[in-house]
C-alpha positions, 0 to 999 in steps of 0.5 A: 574688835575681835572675831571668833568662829564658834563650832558648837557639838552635842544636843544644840538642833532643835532645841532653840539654840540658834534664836538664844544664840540670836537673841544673845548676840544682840543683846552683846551688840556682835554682828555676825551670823548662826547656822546648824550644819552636819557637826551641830551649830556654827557660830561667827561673832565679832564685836567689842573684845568684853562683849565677846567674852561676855558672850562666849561665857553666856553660851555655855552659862545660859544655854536653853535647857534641853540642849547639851553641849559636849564639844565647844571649839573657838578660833579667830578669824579675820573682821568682816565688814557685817554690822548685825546678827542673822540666822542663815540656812542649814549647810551639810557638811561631809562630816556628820557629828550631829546629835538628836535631841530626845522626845520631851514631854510638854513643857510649862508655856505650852500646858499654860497655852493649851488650856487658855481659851483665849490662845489659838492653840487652846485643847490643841493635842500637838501643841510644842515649841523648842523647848518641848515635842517630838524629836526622834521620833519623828526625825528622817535625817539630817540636819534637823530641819523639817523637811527631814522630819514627818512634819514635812507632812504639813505645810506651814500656815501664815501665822505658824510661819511667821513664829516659824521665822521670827528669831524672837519667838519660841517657836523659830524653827521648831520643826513640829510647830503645827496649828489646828489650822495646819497641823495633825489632826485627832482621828477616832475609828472603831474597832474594825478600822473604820473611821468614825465621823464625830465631832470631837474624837477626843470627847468621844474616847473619853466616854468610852474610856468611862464606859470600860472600853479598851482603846488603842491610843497612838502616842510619840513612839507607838499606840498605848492600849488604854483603859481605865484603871479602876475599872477592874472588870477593863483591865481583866478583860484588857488582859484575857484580849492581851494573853498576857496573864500577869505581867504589870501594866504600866499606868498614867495619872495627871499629876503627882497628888492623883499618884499619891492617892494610890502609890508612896511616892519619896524625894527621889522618886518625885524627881524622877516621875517629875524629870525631862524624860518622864519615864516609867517609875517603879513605886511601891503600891499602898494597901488601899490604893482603889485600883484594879488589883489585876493592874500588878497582880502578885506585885507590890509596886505599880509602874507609874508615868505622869504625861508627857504629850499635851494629847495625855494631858487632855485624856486625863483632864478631870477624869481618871485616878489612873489609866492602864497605858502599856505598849500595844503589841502582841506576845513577844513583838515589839510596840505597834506604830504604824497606822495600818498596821496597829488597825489591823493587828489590834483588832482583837484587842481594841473596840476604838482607835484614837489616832492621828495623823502625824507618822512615826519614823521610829518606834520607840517604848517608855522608859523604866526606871526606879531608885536603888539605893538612892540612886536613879537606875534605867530598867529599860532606857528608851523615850526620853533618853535616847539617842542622848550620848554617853561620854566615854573614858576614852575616844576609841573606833567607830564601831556598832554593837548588836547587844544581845537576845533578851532586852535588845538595844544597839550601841554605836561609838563616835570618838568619846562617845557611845550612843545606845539605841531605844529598846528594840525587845526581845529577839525572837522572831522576825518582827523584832528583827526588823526593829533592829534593821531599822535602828541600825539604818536610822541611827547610823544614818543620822550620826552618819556612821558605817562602822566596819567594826562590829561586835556580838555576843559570842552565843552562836545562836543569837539573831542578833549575832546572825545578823552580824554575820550577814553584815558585809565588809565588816570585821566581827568580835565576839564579846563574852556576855558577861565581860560586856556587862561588867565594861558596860557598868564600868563605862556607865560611871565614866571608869577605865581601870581593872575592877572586880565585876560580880555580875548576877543575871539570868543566861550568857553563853560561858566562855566553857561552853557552859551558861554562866551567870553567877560570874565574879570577873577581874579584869576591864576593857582590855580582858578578863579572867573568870576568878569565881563563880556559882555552882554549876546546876543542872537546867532540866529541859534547857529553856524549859527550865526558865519557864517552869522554876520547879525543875531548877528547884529539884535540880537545886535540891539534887545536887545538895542531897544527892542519893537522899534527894527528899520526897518532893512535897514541895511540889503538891500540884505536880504529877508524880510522873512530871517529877520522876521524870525530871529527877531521871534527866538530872540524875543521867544528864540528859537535856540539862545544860550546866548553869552557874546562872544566879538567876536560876537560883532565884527561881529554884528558891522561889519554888522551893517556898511557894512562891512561884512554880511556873512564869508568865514572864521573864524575871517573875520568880525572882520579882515575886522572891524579892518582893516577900522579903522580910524587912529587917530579919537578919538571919542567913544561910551557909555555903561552901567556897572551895578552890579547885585549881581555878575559880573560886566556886561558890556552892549553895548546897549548904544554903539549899539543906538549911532552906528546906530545914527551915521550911519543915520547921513551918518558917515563913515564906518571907524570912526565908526569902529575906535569909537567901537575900542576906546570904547572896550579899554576905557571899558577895563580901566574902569572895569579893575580899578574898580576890581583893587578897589575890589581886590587889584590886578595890574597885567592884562593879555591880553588873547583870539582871540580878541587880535590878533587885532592890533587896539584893543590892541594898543589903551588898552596898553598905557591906562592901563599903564597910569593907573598902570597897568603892562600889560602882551600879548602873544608872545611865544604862540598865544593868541587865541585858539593854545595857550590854551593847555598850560594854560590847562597843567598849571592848571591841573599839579598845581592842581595834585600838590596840591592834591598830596601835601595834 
């Protein structure tokens, strides 16, 4: 006979691990017991020595399929005098190591339930077991019982406490196991808030939905504004209601044939659109798609979703090709998820409320996803994926990372791993501050972590830093942006070693004090140093320059002609005086910060060739840019890289002269795009092979906004492979800015580290 204590880490509470740990002990013959506690799930067995190890390999082998096991730690023990096998009680433990599953879309046995007539939970909107529903979303604290989640709402019925309790059922313990008789209920209100009495409220928004109506519907992490998406007189008026002029609308469709019908779906992307997490997933759009063509406007790709709650398989049961479902807020504030709230500031918005009443604890937006080069990469990592655990290099200080503005997530660290907040939004105003409150409370409350290190950005400005200097009693390091992007990829694909980081985005504030984001880094955890970089150009009017392309566009054609700047025809819709004005601030520097920004080059070529002259979005030149490519041209433009007893700088001047002298000759818009394309990876390869010479290093990591850019970063790959280049991307974690707390938390935590260790 043998007995061992099993300690259990990783994603194994609310996911059926204590009834398969049950059912498993029994079918072994072990007598012993299971209990969840604040570290995971705590196992004592003991019976006939194969059976034991026949048991011990079952549970890593065959474990249930949404947990996620990242520590497995057995010891013997003294027999005891047991002679079967319970499940006892949760126990709290001091040390909290507890990890959360994320929200899972429905799962088969459920959708086979939810549609038989003869089951009692037949057209239930809130039907789950363990393997599926709601978790984060609706999580209080810790252990994850339901008296800490929302659930603790509503009372169990007899016959949903007897599933509750019965080891054998699919439903022991899970905490949002409800009933009609029990449970959540649908709700319908009109658009002034009132409740409306109907029969069936789920009917009743379906008719509206067909009549052209937008409703704001409540879902796991916040209400979805819905319409339908072949109705192109909705979906304008969704957007004249929404001010939001041309950014994509995300859409959900029932299945994967309603999504061929109007988008090309490939393998990879079917495994996406079809994976536990059910993110949001960028697929090029077909001709004759039969949609709004307001739903992506200027746009070749729809953002697209399959159901993840049973509530949206009842929506789209037999009804639409496709519904608008994008995040009901408004301009610049984070998703609407509490009921009084969404009733009231959606009233503008909204002719009817499909709501519920189960509460949201923690608000949380889809995921975003496409494929790039073969490989899955998170745009946006939020429903689904969080607060899954990233395993680290290396274990390292407990520390919290505030990310940085734009596409803000928080990053906390536990030994070897790294837990990335939802995405909380772009950090300009107070609302969005106070999502980053509460993620910082709720998820340092359920790792049950203080970290007293803290990291941030070094922009002085940025809420996100300002918030870490109100912490008290904590020790504050500023990371360099970019810095963070490249450990952030490095930490993405598991790496530790120096590498040379080519990181492309938008804005970060330089280490000189300038904007970089053309950066090409050496370095890793422990530092960097800057070995070449883009150009620095003019920004005419700062922040203006982001949202008006043209002004980088004289400012690109400025610096490559100089006195014999060309007449402005690139420009027809411009005043002459806006111009003038312009090329006087360039040319005596007056509010025109330096940028080496990649980003901004992007804007100033979409400009130049007509593009886009002014955004509605942040990336949209640049989205528009890479989307006219012309496939298979092969051309490209010169540039100039010159060594000034520093960097490396590599000047576009010569590119900007070629541009316009292919845009006299009447080339079109496309193969010019592709030619600006083929030159950034050509240039890539070159200074890449040139650090290489300098540095000996062979490792390159692909970091920054930028490289969300399919084109782009299509063309880069095969040629620093050819070159014997290994070549790391993102995917795990965004390449733009909701990634960079990860990278910060890395870098803080090897820097307490090495201080600790001297």
């Amino acid at each position: 006979m043998k007995r061992c204590r099993i300690e259990i880490e990783g994603i194994v509470q609310g996911v059926g691990f204590r009834p398969f740990v049950y059912q498993l002990a029994r079918r072994h013959h072990l007598a012993g017991w299971v209990l969840n506690d604040s570290r995971g799930v705590t196992i004592e067995a003991q019976g006939d020595t194969a059976a034991m190890e026949d048991f011990l390999h079952a549970l890593r082998a065959q474990a249930p399929p949404l947990a996620v096991i990242t520590r497995f730690k057995t010891r013997p023990c003294p027999l005891a005098t047991e002679d079967s096998f319970v499940i006892h009680a949760s126990n709290e433990t001091a040390e909290r190591r507890i990890q959360i599953a994320p929200d899972t879309y429905v799962c088969g046995d459920c959708l086979a339930e939810l549609f038989d007539p003869a089951d009692r939970r037949y057209r239930y909107p809130f039907i789950n077991c363990t393997n599926c529903g709601p978790r984060y979303t609706i999580v209080t604290g810790v252990p994850y019982d339901r008296p800490l989640t929302t659930m603790a709402d509503f009372p169990l019925c007899a016959d949903c406490r007897r599933e509750y309790e019965n080891p054998a059922s699919r439903r022991f313990h899970a905490q949002p196991n409800a009933c009609p008789a029990c449970g959540p209920r649908l709700s319908l209100h009109d658009g002034a808030g009132r409740r409306l009495e109907v029969p069936d409220a789920l009917g009743q928004a379906i008719a509206l939905l067909r009549q052209g109506r937008i409703l704001a519907v409540k879902g796991l992490g916040g209400y979805h504004l819905v319409v339908d998406a072949a109705n192109d007189q909705a979906v304008a008026e969704l957007r004249r209601r929404k001010t939001r002029d041309e950014k994509p609308f995300a859409l959900m469709s029932r299945d994967l044939e309603a999504v061929r019908r109007y988008a090309w779906v490939n393998e990879a992307e079917e495994q996406l659109l079809l994976g536990v997490e059910r993110p949001i997933v960028l697929l090029p759009r077909r001709a004759d798609h039969g949609l709004s063509p307001r739903v992506a406007p200027s746009n070749g790709f729809f953002g697209v979703m399959l159901p993840y709650t049973p509530l949206h398989h009842l929506l789209l049961e037999d009804q639409f090709t496709a519904l608008v479902m994008t995040s009901a807020n408004l301009s610049d504030e984070p998703i609407l998820f509490e009921d009084g709230e969404a009733l009231t500031r959606l009233s503008d918005i909204a002719d009817a409320y499909l709501s519920h009443n189960r509460r949201i604890h923690t608000r949380t937006d889809d995921s975003i996803a496409r494929i790039l080069a073969g490989r899955a990469v998170l745009m946006r990592r939020s429903r689904g994926y969080v607060p899954r655990g990233i395993l680290l290099p290396q274990a390292q200080p407990t520390v919290l990372a505030l990310g940085a503005e734009l596409k803000n997530t928080i990053c906390f660290t536990q030994e070897n791993r790294a837990f990335l907040s939802q995405h909380i939004g772009d950090l300009k105003n107070l609302e969005v501050l106070r999502g980053l409150e509460h993620s910082v409370d709720h998820l340092g409350r359920i790792l049950g972590l203080r970290p007293r290190i803290v990291a941030h950005d070094l922009h002085p400005d940025y809420l996100s830093t300002r918030f870490a200097e109100e912490l008290p009693e904590v020790r504050r390091i500023g990371v360099q942006h970019h810095h963070a992007h490249l450990v952030s990829c490095l930490a993405d694909n598991g790496r530790d070693e120096p590498a040379i980081g080519v990181i492309f985005d938008g804005l970060g504030f330089g280490a000189d004090g300038h904007i970089w984001g053309g950066e090409f880094l050496l370095g890793d955890a422990d530092g960097f140093e800057r070995a070449a970089h883009l150009a620095y150009l003019p920004m005419p009017g700062g922040d203006a320059a982001t949202r008006e392309p043209w002004r980088m566009a004289l400012s690109a054609l400025a610096h490559a002609f100089g006195e014999s700047l060309p007449e402005p025809a690139f420009f027809p819709t411009h005043a002459p005086g806006d111009l003038r004005l312009v090329r006087q601030m360039i040319a005596r520097g007056i509010n025109c910060p330096l940028t080496s920004s990649c980003g901004r080059l992007f804007d100033a070529v979409a400009a130049l060739i007509g593009v886009r002259q002014r955004i509605s979005y942040e990336g949209q030149a640049a989205l528009e840019l890479e989307q006219i490519a012309a496939e298979g041209e092969q051309g490209r433009y010169a540039y100039e890289l010159y060594d000034r007893q520093g960097p490396f700088v590599v000047d576009p001047a010569p590119l900007i002269r070629s541009l316009v002298e292919d845009l006299g000759q009447g080339v079109a818009p496309g193969v010019l795009s592709a030619r600006f394309h083929n030159t950034l990876a050509a240039m890539i390869q070159e200074v890449c092979g040139r650090l290489r010479e300098g540095s000996g290093l062979n490792l390159v990591a692909l970091s920054g906004g930028v490289f969300q850019n399919r084109y782009l970063t299509e063309k880069t790959l095969p040629l620093l492979e050819r070159d014997g280049f290994t070549v790391l991307t993102h995917s795990l974690v965004p390449p733009n800015d909701g990634g960079l707390a990860l990278g910060q938390a890395v870098i803080a935590g090897r820097l307490a580290a090495r201080q600790q260790q001297s």
